[in-house]
N, C-alpha and C positions, 0 to 999 in steps of 0.2 A: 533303265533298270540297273544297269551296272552304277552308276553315279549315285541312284537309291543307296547301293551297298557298299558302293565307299564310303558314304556321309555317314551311315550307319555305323561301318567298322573304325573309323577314327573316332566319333563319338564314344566308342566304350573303350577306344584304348585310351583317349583320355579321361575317362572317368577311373579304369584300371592307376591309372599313373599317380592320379589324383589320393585313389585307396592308399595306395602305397607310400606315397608321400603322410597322407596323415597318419597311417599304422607306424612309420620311423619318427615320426617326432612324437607320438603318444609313449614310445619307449624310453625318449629322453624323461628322466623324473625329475631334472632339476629344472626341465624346461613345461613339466605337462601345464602346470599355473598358465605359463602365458600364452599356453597355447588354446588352452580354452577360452581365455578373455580374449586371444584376439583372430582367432580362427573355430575353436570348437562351437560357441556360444552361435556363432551364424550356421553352423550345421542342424540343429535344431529345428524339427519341424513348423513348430508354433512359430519362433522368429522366422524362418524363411517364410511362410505364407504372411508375417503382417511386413515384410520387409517386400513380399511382390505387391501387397495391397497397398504400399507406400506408393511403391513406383507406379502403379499404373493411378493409382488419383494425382500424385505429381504432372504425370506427365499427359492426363486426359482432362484432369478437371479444377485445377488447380487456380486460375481465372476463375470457372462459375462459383468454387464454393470457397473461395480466398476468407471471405468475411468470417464463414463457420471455423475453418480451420483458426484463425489468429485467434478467435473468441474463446475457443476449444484450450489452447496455450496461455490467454489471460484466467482461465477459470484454473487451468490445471496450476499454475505459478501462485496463486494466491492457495488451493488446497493442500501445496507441498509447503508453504511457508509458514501456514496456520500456527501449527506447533511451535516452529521458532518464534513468533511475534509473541505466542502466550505467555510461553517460561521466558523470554526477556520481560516484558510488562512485571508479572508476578512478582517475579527476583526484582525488580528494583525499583515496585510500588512498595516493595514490604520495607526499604530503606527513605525512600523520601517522603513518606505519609507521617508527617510528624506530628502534624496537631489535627484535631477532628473537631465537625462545625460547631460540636456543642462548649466550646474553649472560644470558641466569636462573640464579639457583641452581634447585635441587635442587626445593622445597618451590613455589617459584614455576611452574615447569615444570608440576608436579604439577597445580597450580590448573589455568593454561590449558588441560593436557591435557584435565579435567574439563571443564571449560568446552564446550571443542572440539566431545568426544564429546557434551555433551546438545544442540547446534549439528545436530551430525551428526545424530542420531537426532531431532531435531523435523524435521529437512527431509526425511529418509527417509519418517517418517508421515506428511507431508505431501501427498506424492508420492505414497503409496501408497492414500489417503483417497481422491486427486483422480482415482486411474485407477480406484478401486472407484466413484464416483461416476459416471465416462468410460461405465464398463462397464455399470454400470444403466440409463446413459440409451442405449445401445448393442444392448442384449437387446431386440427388438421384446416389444411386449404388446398387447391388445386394442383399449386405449382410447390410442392414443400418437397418434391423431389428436385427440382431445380435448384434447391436453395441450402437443403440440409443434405449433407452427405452421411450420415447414418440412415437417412430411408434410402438412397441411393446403394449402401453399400448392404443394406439387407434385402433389398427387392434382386440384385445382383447374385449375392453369395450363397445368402440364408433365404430363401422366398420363402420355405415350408415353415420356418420362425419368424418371420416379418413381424407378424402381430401380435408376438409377443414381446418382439425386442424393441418394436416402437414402442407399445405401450411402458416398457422399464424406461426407457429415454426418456417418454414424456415425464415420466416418476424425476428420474434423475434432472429432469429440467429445473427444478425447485430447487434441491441440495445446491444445485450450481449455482442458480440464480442468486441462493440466499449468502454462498460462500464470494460468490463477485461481489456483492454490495458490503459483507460484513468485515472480510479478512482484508483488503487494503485499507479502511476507512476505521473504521471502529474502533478497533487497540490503542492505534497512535491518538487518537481526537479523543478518546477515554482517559490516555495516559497527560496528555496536555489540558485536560480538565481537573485532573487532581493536580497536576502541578499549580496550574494558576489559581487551586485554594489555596494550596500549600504558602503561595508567593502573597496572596491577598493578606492568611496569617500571619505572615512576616511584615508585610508593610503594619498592619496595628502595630505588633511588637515594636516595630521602630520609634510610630507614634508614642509609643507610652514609657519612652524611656526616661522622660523627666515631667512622667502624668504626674506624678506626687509632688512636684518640688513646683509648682507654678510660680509661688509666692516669691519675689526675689529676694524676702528674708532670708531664706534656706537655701541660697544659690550665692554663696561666694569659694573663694581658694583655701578659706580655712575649716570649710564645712566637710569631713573626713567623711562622716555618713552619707552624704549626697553622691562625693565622687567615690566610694565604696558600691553604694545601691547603681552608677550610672556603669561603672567599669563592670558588676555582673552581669548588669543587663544587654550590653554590648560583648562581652564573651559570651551570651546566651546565644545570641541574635547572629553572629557571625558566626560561630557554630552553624548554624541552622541554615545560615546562606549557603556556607560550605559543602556541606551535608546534599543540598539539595541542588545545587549546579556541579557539584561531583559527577552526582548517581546518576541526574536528569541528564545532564552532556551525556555522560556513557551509552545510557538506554537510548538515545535519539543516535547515537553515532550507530550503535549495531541494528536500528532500524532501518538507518536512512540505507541499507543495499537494497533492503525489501522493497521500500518506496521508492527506491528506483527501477528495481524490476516491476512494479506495477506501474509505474508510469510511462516505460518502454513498451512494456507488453500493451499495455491498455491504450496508448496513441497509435500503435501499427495496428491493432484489431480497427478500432476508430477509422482511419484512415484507408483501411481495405472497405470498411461500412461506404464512405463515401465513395470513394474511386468506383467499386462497384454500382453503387444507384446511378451514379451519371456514366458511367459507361453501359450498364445495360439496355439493351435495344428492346426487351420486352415489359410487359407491363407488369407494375409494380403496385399494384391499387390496393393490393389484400396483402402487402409487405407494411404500410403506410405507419401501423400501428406499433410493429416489431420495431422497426428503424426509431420511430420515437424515443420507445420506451429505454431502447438502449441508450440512445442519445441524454435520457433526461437521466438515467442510472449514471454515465461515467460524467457528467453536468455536476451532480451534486458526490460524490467520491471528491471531485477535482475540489470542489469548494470548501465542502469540509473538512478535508484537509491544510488547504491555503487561508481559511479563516481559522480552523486551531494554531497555527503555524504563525501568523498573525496577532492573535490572542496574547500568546504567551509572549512576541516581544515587545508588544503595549505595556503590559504591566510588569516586565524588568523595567521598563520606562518609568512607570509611574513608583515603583522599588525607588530607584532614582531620587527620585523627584521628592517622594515624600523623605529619601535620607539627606538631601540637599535641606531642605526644612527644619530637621532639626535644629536647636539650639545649642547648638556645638562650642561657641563659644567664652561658655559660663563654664568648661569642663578643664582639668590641672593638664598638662602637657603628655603624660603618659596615654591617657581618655583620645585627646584629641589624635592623636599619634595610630590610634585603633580607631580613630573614625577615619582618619585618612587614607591607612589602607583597606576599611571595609569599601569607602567609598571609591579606592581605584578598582576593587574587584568589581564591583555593579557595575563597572562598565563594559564589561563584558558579555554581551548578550544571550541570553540562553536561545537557542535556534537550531533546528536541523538543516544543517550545510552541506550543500552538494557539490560547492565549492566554491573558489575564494569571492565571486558575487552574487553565487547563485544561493537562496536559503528558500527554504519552505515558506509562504507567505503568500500574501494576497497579490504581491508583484507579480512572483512566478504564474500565481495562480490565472491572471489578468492576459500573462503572456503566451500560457497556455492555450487561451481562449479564443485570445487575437492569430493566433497559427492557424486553430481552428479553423474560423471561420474564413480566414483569407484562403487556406487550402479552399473549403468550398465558394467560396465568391469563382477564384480560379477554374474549378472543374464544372462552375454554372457557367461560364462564359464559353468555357470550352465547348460545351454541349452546346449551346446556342449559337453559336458558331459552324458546329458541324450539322448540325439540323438546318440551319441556311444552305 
């Protein structure tokens, strides 16, 4: 009894002490700012209860429901960034969008078109992966208290709302679904589809720089109008180069943090998906679907990013290649002087660099893949091993 009422009476003299201590620094005014960002702000009802409801899923369940929480931070990192990927694209589609397809011939048309449509239909199965996905985790099952900690933490806290804050989750399962598959993928693999018309326009332009002069009558060093018509045409054209590996580099340099935080967030979500299936000792039969669909959702994210990524450094390639072609040397010295240095600029790759070897592209994308799967070869053998 008496130990009862010590433990009692120190308990409130330090809570007493504690008053007192915050009531002297809430009268500091030059100090109250920081005392609310770094002590007032945790006195707060609401934040103390989601800050004990941290600790005890930290420290109770943190293992069973690893996979929900990292998936829960790859969905949250793509809906905080949403906005920042839009106003970058917008702002600086409005500058490198220089010529539109109805300025192409025939056969160029044709490409874009192509282009377009496999643009189109990755984003379609995109979309459609991410609401089979929505929908799996949406279909109640036996064990979805094992697996999802929002039924876990409303059968616990809320039980009298359970049924109704599942059913908002399962709502919300869709918004997530469609914001995981659209906000990493989408902007960027949009924004490298208009550049690579962009680049296709530019490669004719180069071609047609001495369309009118075939004839080698019209192609000597005393022909003023020929080299007059070829020097506009090459200030038009390097202009245009300029213009579009300016704005393009930029807008891919303030992406690439984003795509790197989605590909951080989304390999550790990944990788608790695995580590958990082979580590769990229960069965997994009415999971089978869920783990797919996710699997097939950050599958093609990864791709269509490393094939837009790809994309665009093929055809600086072929940029290249058709200004190599030219016939550069029917042109007076000044002419050639402006192919020379358009042509040291092309060699400059347009690319999102993550750093000095690392670029966006079907390499990374290839390396990614091979991680993958050696992680899981690894964690099958493991298990097979310990089930021996």
């Amino acid at each position: 009894m008496r130990a009862t009422l010590t433990r009692h009476f120190l308990e409130c003299r330090r809570s007493c002490i504690q008053c007192i201590l915050v009531k002297r620094m809430k009268t500091d005014d030059h100090l109250k700012l920081c005392h609310f960002f770094s002590v007032g702000i945790f006195q707060l009802k609401t934040v103390r209860l989601l800050l004990g409801l941290s600790k005890r899923f930290e420290l109770d369940y943190f293992v069973q429901y690893g996979p929900m929480y990292f998936i829960s931070v790859y969905t949250l990192v793509c809906i905080i960034t949403q906005s920042y990927i839009t106003s970058i694209i917008t702002r600086y589609l409005h500058h490198t969008k220089i010529w539109t397809i109805e300025n192409a011939p025939k056969e160029i048309r044709e490409q874009v078109k192509k282009i377009g449509l496999y643009v189109t239909l990755y984003m379609i199965t995109a979309i459609c992966m991410a609401l089979l996905a929505a929908a799996s985790f949406a279909v109640s099952t036996d064990s979805d208290n094992e697996f999802l900690y929002p039924y876990k933490l409303c059968e616990q806290y809320f039980p009298s709302f359970k049924t109704m804050f599942i059913f908002l989750f399962k709502l919300g399962l869709f918004v997530m679904a469609y914001a995981s598959a659209s906000i990493p993928a989408f902007g960027v693999v949009y924004y490298y589809a208009e550049l690579v018309l962009q680049k296709y326009m530019l490669i004719y332009s180069i071609q047609e720089i001495n369309a009118n002069y075939q004839k080698r009558v019209y192609i000597s060093l005393d022909n003023k109008q020929y080299h007059v018509a070829v020097s506009q045409k090459l200030k038009i054209v390097i202009k245009n180069h300029i213009i579009l590996n300016k704005y393009g580099r930029q807008a891919l340099e303030k992406c690439q943090m984003f795509v790197f935080l989605f590909q951080i967030s989304g390999i550790v979500a990944m990788a608790s998906v695995v580590v958990f299936y082979f580590t769990f000792s229960g069965s997994l039969t009415d999971q089978y679907l869920r783990i797919i669909a996710l699997m097939l959702l950050s599958f093609l994210t990864v791709i269509g990013l490393a094939v837009s990524g790809q994309t665009i450094e093929d055809i600086s390639e072929e940029l290249t290649d058709a200004l190599v072609k030219v016939e550069w040397y029917h042109w007076n010295e000044i002419n050639k002087m402006k192919y020379l240095i358009f042509l040291t600029n092309t060699s400059k790759v347009l690319t999102m660099k993550f750093s000095e070897n690392i670029s966006l592209n079907l390499r990374l994308g290839l390396q990614i893949s091979k991680a993958f799967f050696t992680a899981v070869s690894i964690m099958y053998r493991l298990r097979l091993s310990r089930d021996v």
